[in-house]
C-alpha positions in Angstrom: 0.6 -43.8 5.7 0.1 -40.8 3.1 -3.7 -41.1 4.1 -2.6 -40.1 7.8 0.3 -37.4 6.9 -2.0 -35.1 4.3 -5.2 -34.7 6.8 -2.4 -33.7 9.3 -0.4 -31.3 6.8 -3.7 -29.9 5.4 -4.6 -29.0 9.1 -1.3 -27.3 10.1 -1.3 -25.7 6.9 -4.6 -24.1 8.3 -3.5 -23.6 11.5 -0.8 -21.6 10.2 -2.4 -19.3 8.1 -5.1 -18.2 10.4 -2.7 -17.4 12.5 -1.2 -15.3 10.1 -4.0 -13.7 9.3 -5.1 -13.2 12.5 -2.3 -11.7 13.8 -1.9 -9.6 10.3 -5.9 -8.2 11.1 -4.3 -7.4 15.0 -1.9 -5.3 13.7 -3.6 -3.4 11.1 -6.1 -2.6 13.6 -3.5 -1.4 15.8 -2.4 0.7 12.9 -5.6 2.0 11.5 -8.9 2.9 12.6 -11.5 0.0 12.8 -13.5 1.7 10.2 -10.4 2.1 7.7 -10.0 -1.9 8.7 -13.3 -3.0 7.5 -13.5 -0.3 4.5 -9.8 -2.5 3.4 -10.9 -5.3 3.6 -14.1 -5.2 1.7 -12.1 -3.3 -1.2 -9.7 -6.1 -1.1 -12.7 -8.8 -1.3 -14.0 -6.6 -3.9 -11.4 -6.2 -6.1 -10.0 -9.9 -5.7 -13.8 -11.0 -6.8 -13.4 -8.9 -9.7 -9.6 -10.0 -10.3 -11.2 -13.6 -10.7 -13.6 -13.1 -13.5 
């Protein structure tokens, strides 16, 4: 039984947050410029890269 319930967890887990970041990418393009998106979102790759090392 725990074989069937994870795969199923694991995908509404993943559901769930690309919703929420879907919907969290919606509104800050709402908000900001599409330009300002894309310039936030490569500093936060870049500075979550860097956070790792």
């Amino acid at each position: 039984m725990q074989i069937i319930i994870l795969p199923i967890r694991a995908v509404r887990e993943a559901i769930l947050t690309s919703l929420i970041l879907s919907s969290w990418f919606i509104l800050i393009g709402k908000l900001y410029n599409k330009r300002d998106v894309y310039f936030y979102i490569a500093e936060f790759i870049f500075t979550v890269k860097y956070e790792n090392i």
